[in-house]
VOGU-3710 file (C-alpha; in Angstrom, 3 decimals, decimal comma):
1> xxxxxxxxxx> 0,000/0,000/0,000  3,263/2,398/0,925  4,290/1,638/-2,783  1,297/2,936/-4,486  0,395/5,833/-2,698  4,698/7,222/-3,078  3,662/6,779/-6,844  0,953/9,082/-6,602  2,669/11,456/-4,623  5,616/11,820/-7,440
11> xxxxxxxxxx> 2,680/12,370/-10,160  0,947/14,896/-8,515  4,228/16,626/-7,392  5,237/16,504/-11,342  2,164/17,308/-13,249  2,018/20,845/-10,264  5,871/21,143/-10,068  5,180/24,792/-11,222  2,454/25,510/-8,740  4,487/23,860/-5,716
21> xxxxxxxxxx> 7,078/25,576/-6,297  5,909/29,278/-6,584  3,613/27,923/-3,672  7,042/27,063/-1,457  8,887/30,153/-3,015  5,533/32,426/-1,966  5,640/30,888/1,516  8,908/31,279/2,001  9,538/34,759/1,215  6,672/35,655/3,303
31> xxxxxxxxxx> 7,878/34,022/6,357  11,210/34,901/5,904  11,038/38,707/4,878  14,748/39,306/5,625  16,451/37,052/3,515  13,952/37,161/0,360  16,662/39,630/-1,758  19,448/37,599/-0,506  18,841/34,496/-2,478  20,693/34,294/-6,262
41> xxxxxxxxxx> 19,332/32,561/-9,143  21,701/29,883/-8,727  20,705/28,975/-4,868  16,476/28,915/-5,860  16,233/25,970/-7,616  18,743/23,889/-4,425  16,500/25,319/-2,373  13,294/24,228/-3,968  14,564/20,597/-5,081  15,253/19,775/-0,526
51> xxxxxxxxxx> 11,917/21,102/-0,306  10,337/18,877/-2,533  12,744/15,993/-1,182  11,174/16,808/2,390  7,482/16,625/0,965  8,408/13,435/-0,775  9,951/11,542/2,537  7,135/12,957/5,322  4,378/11,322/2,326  6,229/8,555/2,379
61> xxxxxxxxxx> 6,402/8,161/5,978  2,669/9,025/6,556  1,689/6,642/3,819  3,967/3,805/6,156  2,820/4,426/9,041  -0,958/3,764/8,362  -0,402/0,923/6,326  0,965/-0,988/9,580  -2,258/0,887/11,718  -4,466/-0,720/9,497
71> xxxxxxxxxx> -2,804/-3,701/8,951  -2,398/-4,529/12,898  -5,392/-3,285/13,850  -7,050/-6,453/14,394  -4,367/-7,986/16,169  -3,999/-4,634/18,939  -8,064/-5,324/19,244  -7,971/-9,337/19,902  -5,007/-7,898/22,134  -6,727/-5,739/23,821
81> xxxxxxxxxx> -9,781/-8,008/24,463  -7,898/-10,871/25,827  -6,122/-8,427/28,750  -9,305/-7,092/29,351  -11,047/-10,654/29,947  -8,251/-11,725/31,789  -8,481/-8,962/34,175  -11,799/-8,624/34,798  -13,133/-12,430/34,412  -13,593/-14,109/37,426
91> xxxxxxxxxx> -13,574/-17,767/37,421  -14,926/-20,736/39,825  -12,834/-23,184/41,420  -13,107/-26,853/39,906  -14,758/-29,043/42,705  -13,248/-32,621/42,455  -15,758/-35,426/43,002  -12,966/-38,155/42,828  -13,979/-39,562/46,934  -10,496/-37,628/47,418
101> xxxxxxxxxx> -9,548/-35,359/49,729  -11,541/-32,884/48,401  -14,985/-34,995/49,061  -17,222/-33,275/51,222  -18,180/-36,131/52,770  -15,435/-37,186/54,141  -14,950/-33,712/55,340  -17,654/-32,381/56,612  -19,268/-34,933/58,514  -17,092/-35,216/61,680
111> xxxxxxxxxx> -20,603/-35,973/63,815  -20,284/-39,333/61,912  -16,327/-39,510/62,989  -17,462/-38,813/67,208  -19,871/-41,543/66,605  -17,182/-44,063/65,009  -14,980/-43,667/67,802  -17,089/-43,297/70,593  -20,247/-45,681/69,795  -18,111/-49,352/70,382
121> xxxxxxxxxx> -17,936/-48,661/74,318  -21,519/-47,692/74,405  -23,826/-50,493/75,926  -27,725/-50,840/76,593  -29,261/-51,645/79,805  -32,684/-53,224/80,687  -33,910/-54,261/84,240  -36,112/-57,461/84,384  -38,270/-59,299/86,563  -37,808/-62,376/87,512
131> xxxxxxxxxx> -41,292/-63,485/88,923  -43,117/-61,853/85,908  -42,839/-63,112/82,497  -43,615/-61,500/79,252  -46,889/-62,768/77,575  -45,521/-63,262/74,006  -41,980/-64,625/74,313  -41,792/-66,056/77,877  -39,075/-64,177/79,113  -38,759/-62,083/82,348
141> xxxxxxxxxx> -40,812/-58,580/81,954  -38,507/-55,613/81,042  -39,494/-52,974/83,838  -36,829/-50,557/82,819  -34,558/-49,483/80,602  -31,662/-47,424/80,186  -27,704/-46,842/78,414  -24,508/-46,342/79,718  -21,185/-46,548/78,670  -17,619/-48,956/79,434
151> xxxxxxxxxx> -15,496/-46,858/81,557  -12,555/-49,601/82,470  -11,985/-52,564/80,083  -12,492/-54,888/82,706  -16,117/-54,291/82,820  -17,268/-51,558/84,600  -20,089/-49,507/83,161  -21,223/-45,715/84,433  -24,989/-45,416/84,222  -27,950/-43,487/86,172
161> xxxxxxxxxx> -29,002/-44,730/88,932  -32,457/-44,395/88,180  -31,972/-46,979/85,396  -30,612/-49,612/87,396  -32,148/-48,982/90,952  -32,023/-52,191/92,515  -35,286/-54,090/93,497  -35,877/-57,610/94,793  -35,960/-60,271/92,386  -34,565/-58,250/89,294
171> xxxxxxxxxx> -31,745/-58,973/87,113  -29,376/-56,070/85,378  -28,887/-57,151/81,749  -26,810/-55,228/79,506  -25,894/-55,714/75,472  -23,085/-54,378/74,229  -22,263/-52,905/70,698  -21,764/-56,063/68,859  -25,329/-57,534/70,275  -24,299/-59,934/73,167
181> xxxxxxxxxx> -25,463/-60,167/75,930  -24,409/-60,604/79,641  -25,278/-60,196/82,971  -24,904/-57,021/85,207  -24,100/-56,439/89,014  -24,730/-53,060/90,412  -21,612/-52,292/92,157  -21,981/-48,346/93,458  -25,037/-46,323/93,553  -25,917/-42,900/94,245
191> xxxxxxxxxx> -29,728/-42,007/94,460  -29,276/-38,103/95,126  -26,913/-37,473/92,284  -27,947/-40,188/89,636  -24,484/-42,090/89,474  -24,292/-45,719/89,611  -21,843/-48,494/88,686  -22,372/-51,891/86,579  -19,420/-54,779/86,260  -19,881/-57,370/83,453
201> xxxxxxxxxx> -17,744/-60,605/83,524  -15,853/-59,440/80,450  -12,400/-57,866/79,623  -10,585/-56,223/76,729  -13,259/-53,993/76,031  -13,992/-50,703/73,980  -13,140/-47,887/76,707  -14,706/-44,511/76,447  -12,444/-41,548/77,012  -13,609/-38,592/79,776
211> xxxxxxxxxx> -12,955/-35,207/78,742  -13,993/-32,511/81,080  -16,797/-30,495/82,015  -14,674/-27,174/83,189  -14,160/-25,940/80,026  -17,603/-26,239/78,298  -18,617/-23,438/76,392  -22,364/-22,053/75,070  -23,091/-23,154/71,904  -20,672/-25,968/71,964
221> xxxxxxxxxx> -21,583/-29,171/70,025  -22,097/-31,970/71,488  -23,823/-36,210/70,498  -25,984/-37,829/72,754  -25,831/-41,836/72,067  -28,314/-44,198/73,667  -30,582/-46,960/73,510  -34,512/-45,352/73,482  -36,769/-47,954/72,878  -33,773/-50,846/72,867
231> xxxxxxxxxx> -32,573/-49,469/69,592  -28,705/-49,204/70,630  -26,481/-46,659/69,362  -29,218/-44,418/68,548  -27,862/-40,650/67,786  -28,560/-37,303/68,335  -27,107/-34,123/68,361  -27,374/-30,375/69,236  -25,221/-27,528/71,265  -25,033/-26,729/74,548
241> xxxxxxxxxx> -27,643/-24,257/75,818  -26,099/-23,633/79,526  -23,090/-25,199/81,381  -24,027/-24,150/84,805  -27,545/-24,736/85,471  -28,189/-25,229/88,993  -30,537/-28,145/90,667  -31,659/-25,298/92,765  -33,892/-24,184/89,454  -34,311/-27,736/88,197
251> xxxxxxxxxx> -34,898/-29,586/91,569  -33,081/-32,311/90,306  -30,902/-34,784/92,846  -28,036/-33,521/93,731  -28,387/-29,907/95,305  -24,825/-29,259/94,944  -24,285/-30,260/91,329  -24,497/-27,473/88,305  -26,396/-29,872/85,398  -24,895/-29,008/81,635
261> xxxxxxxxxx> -28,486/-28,034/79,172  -28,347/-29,259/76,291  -30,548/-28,800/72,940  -29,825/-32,650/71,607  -32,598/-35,327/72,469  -32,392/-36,951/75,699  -35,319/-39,877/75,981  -35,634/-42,531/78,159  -33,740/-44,976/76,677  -30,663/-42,137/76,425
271> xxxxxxxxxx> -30,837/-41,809/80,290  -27,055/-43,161/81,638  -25,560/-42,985/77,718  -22,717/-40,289/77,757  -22,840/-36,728/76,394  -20,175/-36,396/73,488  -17,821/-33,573/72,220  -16,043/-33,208/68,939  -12,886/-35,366/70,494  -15,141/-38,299/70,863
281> xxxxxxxxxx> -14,783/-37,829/74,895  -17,791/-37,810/77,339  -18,491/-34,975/78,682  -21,569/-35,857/80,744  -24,205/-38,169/81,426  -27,588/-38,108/80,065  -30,113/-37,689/82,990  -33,552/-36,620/81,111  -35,675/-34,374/78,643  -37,891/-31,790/80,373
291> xxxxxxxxxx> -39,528/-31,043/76,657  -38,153/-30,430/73,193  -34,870/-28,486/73,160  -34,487/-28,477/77,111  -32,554/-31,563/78,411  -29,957/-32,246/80,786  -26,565/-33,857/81,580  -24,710/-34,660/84,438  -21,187/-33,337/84,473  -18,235/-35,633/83,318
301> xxxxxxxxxx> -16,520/-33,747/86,648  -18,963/-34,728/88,825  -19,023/-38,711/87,801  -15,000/-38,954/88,176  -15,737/-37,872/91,633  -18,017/-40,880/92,215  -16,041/-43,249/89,921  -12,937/-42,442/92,517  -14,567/-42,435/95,742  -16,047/-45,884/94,257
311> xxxxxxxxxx> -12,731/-47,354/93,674  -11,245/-46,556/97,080  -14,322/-48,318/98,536  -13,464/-51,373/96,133  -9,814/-51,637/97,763  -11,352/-51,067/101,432  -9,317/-47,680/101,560  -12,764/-45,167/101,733  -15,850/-45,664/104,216  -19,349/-45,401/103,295
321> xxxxxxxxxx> -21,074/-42,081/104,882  -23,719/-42,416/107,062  -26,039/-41,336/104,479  -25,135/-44,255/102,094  -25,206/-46,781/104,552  -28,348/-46,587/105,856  -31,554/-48,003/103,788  -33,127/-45,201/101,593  -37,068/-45,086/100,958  -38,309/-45,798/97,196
331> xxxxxxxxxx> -41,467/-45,042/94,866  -39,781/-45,863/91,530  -40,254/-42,022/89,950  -37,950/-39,647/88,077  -38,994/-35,915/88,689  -38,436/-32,390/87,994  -39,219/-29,744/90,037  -41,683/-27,148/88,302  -40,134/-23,070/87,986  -42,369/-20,974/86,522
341> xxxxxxxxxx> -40,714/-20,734/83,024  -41,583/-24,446/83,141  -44,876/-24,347/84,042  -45,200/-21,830/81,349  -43,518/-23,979/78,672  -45,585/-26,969/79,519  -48,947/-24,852/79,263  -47,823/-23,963/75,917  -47,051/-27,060/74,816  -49,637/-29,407/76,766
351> xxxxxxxxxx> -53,611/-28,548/77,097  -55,125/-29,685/80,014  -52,771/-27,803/82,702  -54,192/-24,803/84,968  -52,812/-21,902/84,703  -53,582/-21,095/88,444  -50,692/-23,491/89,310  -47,326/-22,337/90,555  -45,785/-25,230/92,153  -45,043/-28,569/91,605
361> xxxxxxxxxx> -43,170/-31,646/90,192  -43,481/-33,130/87,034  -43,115/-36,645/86,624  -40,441/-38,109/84,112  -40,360/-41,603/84,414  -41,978/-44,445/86,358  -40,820/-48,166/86,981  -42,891/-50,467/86,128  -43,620/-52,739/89,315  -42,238/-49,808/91,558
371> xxxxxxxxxx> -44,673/-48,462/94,746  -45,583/-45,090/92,240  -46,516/-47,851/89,567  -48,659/-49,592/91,809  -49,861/-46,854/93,166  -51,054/-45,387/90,020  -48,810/-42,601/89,159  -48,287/-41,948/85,277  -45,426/-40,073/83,136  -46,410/-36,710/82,962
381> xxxxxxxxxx> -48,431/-36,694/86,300  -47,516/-33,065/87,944  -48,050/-33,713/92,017  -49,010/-30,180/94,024  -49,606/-31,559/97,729  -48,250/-34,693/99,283  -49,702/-35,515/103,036  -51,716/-32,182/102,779  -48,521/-30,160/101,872  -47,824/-27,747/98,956
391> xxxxxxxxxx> -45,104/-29,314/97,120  -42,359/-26,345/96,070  -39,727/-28,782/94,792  -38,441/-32,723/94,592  -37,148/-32,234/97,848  -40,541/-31,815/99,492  -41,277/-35,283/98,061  -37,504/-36,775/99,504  -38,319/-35,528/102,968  -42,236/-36,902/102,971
401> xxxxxxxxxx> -40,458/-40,246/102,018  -38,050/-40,184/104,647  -40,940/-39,336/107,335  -43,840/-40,859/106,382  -44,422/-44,265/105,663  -47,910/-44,074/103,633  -47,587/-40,690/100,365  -51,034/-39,302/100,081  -50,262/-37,343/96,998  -52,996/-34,720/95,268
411> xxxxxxxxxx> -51,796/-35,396/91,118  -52,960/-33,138/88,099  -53,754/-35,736/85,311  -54,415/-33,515/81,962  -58,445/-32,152/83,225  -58,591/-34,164/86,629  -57,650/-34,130/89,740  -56,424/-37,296/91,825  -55,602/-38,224/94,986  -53,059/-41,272/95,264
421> xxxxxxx> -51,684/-43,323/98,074  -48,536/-44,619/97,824  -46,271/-47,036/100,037  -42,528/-46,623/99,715  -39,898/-49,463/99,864  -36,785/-49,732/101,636  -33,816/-49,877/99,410
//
């Protein structure tokens, strides 16, 4: 393209050589006023010939340059695009679906990894009868049930004590994680804060590890594993909702234990199965489920306490107190003392209750064969007065028991209103 347009450049410059040239001559004796006279004849036509020369090469030049403008034009564009799509473009990360390390799966489900490690050393407990015998397969009648978990591989078991209290004529069966079964002797028990022992003639087993209950935070999660309704190793999880609520609001047994809350599912079959961090260690014991998204645990703290005052007794080294010694009076019931946010919960959540009640126990859980059984007290019973007296907490219940050897109890039934009479046992 240069070639061409230099060509016309020389033919225009040649047919108007005249014109350019008195055109140049003009210009320059205008601009230049003081040397017009000084030029000869024989220095005009030097003068005129660079001129031309200089027309020639900047036409030439011009003409050069935007040939390569418009031939590279398209390349400086596609240039140009790819920089700006390379700047601006923002692109995904590949997600590899090769079961690798980059499976979310096996990444994200660590409530599946506490459960591998921790499950094996959890074991189910039932409590039968001896004298009565199932209708359908001939075997003793189940009264109770319950979990717990291997502490020492030699056999011993941590439980509540409410699963296994003991009872003439009753045998402690428990099934561990690969389905057999063997047979259970209650070795320690404390009533007032829910602890209790269980050795099996077996060794090498599972062991669960303790953690510790000192360092528990709000909103920590946690696994509750248990047996409800024999089905072992059933799972559940949440947070923790409070690590330092006190029986004093709860009236539960011990007065001088702080129970952990917990959001995860406690039922009755989860009662004496442990309380699980993130480590796979126990961190409490499942004790009971006031209603959904209130339950509570007893401290992993608190059961080393027991588990060592329990081995010192088992090497003759520690004394029983005076207070677990001497026989204890028994109805067969699991209760909860009634604050107001609970009676306001339940009213919510259960028809039937009167709102012109502010005190109380609810009842959790009741053997079957037990004095409260017999004497007709249900699950969910709420008792107000017992021998005529308003009941403010569990421990107006503990003392009538200790006193009195007939309960006349007034109970709240959904609509009606009963009176009981029940006859404790010495345990």
């Amino acid at each position: 393209m240069a070639v061409p347009l230099t060509r016309i450049s020389w033919t225009v410059l040649k047919k108007n050589q005249f014109q350019y040239k008195q055109f140049l001559t003009t210009s320059s004796s205008n601009c230049f006023p003081r040397y017009k006279h000084t030029y000869s004849q024989e220095q005009k036509p030097r003068y005129l010939g660079k001129t031309v020369r200089n027309a020639l090469l900047y036409t030439v030049f011009v003409s050069g340059f935007g040939y390569i403008l418009y031939k590279w034009k398209d390349d400086y564009q596609n240039r140009f695009r790819n920089l700006k799509d390379s700047v601006f473009t923002i692109h995904a990360k590949a997600v590899s679906w090769d079961g690798g390390n980059n499976n979310n799966r096996n990444r994200y489900n660590f409530i599946a990894d506490v459960v591998e490690v921790s499950a094996p050393a959890v074991v189910y407990i039932e409590i039968q009868n001896n004298r009565r015998l199932d209708f359908y397969t001939g075997k003793p009648f189940n009264i109770s049930n319950g979990s717990g978990f291997i502490v020492e591989a030699d056999g011993l078991i941590l439980t509540n004590a409410h699963v296994v209290t003991t009872k003439p004529n009753t045998t402690v069966k428990v099934r561990l994680n690969d389905g057999s079964m063997y047979t259970g002797t209650v070795e320690d028990i404390d009533v007032h804060s829910d602890l209790a022992t269980v050795r099996i003639n077996k060794t090498n087993l599972p062991v669960m590890k303790l953690g510790s209950s000192s360092n528990l935070r709000p909103g920590e999660f946690v696994v509750a594993i248990g047996s409800p309704l024999a089905l072992s190793n059933t799972i559940t999880s949440g947070v923790i909702s409070s690590v330092n609520r006190h029986s004093e609001e709860l009236g539960l047994f011990n007065k001088q234990m702080a129970y952990i809350q917990t959001d995860a599912a406690i039922t009755f079959g989860n009662s004496g199965g442990p309380l699980v961090n993130l480590n796979g260690e126990a961190i409490g014991i499942n004790a009971m489920k006031v209603t959904s998204g209130i339950s509570f645990a007893i401290p992993i703290d608190h059961a080393k306490e027991f588990l060592k005052k329990a081995e010192l007794r088992r090497k003759g080294k520690g004394a029983r107190s005076a207070s677990e010694t001497r026989k204890t009076q028994y109805i067969g019931v699991t209760m909860l003392s009634l604050t107001p946010d609970l009676f306001y919960e339940l009213q919510k959540k259960l028809k039937g209750i009167p709102h012109n009640i502010r005190h109380g126990v609810v009842i959790y859980k009741v053997l079957v064969g037990s004095p409260a059984h017999i004497g007709g007290l249900q699950a969910g019973d709420i008792i107000t007065h017992v021998n005529d007296e308003p009941v403010v907490s569990s421990a107006t219940i503990y003392k009538a028991m200790e006193t009195c050897k007939i309960l006349r109890m007034t109970v709240i039934r959904g609509m009606e209103v009963l009176h009981l009479r029940i006859e404790p046992e010495e345990t």
